[in-house]
Backbone bond lengths (Angstrom), bond angles and torsions (degrees), N, CA, C in turn:
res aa  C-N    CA-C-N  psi(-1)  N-CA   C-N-CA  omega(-1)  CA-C   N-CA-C  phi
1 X - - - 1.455 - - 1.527 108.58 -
2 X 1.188 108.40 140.31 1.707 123.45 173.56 1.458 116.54 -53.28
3 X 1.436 123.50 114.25 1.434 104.92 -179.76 1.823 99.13 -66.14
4 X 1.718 81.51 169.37 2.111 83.68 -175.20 1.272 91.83 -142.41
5 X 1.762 91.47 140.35 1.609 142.30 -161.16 0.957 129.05 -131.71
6 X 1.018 142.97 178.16 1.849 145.14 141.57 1.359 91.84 -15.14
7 X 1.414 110.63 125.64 1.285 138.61 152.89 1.960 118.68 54.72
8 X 1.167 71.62 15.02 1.710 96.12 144.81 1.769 128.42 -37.81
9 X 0.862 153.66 57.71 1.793 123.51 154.26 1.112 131.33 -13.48
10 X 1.338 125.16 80.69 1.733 124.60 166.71 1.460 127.60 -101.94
11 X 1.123 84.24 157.08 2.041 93.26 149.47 1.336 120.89 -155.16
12 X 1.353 100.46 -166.95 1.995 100.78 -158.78 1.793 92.55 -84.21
13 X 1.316 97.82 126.94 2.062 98.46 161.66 1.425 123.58 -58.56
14 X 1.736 104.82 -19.20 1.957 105.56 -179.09 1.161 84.31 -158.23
15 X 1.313 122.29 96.90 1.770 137.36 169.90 1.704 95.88 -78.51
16 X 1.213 92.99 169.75 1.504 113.47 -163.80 1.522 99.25 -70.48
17 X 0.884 139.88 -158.99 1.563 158.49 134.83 1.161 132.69 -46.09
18 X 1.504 97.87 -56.60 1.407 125.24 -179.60 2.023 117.28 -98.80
19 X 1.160 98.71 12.73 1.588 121.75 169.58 1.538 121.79 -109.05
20 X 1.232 101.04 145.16 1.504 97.19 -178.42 1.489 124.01 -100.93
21 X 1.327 111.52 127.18 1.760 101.20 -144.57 1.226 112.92 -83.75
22 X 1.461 117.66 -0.24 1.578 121.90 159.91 1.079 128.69 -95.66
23 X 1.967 127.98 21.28 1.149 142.74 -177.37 2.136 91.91 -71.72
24 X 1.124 94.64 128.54 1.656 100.58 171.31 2.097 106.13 -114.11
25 X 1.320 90.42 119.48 1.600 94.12 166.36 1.793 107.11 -117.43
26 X 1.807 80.67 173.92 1.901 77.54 -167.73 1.723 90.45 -118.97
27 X 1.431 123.13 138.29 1.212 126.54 164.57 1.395 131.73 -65.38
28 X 1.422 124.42 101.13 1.034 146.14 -178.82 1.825 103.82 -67.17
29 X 0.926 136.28 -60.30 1.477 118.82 -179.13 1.553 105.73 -156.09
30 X 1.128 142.35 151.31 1.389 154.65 176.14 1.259 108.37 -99.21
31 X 1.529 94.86 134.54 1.580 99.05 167.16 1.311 112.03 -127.20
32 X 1.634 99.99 124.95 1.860 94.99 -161.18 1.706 91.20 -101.72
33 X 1.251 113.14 148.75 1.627 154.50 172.98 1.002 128.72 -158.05
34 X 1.657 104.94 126.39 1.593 113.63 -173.76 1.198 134.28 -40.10
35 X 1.726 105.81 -20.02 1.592 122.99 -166.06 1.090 110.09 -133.55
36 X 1.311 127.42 -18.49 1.602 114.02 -168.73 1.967 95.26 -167.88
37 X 1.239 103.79 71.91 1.878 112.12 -178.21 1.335 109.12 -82.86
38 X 0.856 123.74 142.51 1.846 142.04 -143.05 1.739 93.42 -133.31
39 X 1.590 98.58 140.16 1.359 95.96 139.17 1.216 128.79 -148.98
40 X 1.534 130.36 144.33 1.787 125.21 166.97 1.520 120.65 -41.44
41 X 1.371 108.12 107.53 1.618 89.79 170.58 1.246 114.87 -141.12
42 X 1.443 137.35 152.45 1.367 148.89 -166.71 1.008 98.61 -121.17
43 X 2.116 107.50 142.08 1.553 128.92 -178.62 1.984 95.24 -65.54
44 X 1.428 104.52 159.61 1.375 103.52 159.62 1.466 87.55 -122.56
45 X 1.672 114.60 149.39 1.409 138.81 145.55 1.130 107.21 74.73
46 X 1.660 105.94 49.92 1.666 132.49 -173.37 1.773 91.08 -95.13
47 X 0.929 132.57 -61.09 1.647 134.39 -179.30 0.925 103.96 133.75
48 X 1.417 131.92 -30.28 1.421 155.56 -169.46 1.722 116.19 -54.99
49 X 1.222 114.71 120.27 1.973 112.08 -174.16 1.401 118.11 -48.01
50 X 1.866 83.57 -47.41 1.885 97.64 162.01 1.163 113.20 -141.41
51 X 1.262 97.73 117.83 1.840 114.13 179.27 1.781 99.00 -65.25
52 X 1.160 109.86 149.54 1.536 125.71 174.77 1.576 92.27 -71.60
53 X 1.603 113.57 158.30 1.037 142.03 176.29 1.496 112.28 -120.00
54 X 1.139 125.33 122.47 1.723 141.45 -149.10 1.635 103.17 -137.27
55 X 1.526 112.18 125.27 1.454 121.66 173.71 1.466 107.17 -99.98
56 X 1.123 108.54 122.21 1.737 112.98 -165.69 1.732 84.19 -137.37
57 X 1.578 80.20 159.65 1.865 109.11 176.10 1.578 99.83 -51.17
58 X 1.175 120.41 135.24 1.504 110.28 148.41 1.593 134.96 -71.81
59 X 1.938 108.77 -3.43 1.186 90.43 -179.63 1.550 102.34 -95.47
60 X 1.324 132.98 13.13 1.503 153.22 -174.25 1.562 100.61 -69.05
61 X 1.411 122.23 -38.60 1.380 123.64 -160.26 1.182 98.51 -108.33
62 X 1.378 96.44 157.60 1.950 121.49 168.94 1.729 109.68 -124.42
63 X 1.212 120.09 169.68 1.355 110.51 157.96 0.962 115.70 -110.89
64 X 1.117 120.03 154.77 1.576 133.39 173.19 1.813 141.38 -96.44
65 X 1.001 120.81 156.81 1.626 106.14 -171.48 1.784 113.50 -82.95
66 X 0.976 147.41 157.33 1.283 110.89 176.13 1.662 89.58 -119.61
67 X 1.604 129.66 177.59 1.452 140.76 179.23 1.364 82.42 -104.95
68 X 1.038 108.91 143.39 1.435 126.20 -177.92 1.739 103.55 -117.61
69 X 1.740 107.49 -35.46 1.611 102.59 156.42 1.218 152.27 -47.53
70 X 1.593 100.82 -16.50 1.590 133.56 141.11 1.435 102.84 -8.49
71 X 1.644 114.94 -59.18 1.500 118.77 -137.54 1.477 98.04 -108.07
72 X 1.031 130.64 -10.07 1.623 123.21 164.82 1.500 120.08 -43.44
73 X 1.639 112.51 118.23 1.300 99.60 170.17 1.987 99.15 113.16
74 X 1.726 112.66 -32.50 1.263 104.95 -175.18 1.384 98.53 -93.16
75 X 1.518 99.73 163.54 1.269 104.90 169.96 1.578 119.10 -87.00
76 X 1.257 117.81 154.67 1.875 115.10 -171.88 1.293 99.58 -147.50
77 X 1.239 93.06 167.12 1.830 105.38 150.10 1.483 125.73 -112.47
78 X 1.059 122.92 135.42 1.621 113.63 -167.54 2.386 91.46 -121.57
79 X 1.168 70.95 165.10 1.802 92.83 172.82 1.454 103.92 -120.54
80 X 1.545 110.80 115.49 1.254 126.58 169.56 1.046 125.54 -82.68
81 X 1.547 141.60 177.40 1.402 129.63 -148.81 1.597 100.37 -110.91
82 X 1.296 111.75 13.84 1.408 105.89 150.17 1.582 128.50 -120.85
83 X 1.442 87.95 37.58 1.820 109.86 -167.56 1.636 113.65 53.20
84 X 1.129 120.46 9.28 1.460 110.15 151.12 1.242 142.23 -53.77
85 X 1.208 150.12 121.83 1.899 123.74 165.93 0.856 117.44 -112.89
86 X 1.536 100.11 153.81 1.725 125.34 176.38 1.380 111.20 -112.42
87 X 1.319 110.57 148.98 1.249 101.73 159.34 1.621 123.05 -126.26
88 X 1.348 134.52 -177.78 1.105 118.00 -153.91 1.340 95.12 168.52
89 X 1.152 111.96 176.01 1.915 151.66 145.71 1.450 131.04 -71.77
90 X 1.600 104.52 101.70 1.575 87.23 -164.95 1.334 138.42 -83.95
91 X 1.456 119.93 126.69 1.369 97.71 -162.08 1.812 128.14 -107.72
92 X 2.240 94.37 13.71 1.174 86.44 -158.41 1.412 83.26 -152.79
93 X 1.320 131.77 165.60 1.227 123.05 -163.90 1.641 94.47 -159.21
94 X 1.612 130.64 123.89 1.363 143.98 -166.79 1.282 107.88 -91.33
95 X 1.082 112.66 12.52 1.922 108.70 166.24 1.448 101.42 175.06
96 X 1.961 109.99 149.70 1.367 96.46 -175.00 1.435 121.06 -91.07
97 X 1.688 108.90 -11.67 1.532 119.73 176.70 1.614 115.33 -127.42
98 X 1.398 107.50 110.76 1.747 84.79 179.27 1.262 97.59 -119.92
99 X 1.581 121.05 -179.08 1.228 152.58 159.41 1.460 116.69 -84.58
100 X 1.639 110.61 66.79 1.649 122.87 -176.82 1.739 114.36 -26.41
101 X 1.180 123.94 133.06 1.185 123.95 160.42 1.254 112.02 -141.21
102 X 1.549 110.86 117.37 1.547 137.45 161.63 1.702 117.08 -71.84
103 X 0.962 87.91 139.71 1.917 91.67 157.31 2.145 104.81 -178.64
104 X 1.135 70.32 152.61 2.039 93.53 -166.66 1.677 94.88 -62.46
105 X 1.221 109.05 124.76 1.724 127.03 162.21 1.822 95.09 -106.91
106 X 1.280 74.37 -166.92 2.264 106.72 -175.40 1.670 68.27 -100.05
107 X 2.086 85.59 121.64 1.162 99.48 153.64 2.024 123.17 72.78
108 X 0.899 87.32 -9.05 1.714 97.90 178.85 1.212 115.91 -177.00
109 X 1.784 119.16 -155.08 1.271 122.71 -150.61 1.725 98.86 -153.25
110 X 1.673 111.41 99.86 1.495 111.69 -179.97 1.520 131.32 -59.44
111 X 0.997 130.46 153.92 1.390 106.40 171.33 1.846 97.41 -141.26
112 X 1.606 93.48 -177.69 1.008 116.06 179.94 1.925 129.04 -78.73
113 X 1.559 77.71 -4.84 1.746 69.12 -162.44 1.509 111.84 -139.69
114 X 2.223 88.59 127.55 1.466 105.35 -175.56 1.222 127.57 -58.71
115 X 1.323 125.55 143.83 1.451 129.63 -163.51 1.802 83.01 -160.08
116 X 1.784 94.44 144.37 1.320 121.41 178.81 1.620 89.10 -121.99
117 X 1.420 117.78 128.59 1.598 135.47 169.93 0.875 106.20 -120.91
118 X 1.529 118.20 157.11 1.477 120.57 164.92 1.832 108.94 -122.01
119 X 1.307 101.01 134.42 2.019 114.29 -171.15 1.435 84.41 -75.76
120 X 1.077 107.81 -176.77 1.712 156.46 -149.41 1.659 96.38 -76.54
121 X 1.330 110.59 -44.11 1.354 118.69 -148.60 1.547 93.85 -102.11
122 X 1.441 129.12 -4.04 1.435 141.46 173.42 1.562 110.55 85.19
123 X 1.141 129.41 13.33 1.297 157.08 142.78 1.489 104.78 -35.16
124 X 1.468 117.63 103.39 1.788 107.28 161.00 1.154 133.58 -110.73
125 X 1.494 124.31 133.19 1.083 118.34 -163.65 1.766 126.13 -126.16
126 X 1.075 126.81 135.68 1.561 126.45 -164.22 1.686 113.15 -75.27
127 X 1.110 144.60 162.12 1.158 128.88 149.86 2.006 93.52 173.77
128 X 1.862 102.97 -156.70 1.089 108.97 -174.65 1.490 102.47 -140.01
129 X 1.842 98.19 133.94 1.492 114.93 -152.00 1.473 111.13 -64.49
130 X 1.421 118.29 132.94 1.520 119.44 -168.64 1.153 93.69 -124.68
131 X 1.516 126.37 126.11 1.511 148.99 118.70 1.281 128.19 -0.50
132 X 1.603 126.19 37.41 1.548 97.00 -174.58 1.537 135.58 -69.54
133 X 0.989 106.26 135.98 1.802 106.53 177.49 1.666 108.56 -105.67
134 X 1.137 126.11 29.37 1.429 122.10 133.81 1.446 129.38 -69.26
């Protein structure tokens, strides 16, 4: 199993009862201790403007794979390998299960995972899916 970090995909290995055991949060920051290491983590796809932020055990969590086939069909922006971006419709997806990884850029949020889109003009282009928060 993947250790889990910053920008991690998790969930709980033995959720409560009263939890739903396919709730996925994303790890906001780790707190390492010799005896008892913590981490920040936020619900995803709560509905909520701002989801609460929750300090839970770190040995509570696992990571998860994410479908990246999810994203066929939406439109994105990706970062190409000469730091350019495109954006587009995706029509192709470089693995069917990954191990998501986030981390903070200028202006958005990088990720891990390749996607081929095609722009406006039917032009397709390869790269790795970026988050903008403009």
């Amino acid at each position: 199993m993947e250790k889990v970090k910053e920008g991690k995909i998790v969930k709980f290995h033995s959720p409560q009862a009263n939890e739903n055991p396919d709730q996925l949060y994303v790890v906001l920051e780790v707190i390492e201790d010799a005896e008892r290491s913590k981490a920040k983590i936020q619900a995803l796809n709560t509905g909520l403007s701002f989801p609460p932020v929750n300090t839970v055990k770190l040995a509570d969590l696992k990571t998860v794979k994410i479908d990246p086939n999810e994203l066929i069909g939406h439109k994105v922006t990706i970062i190409k390998s000469d730091d350019s971006r495109a954006e587009g419709r995706v029509i192709k997806v470089s693995e069917q299960k990954i191990d998501l990884d986030l981390s903070l850029a200028v202006k958005g949020v990088q990720t891990n995972v390749l996607l081929t889109v095609v722009d406006n003009d039917g032009a397709e282009h390869l790269g790795m899916l970026f988050i903008d928060q403009e």
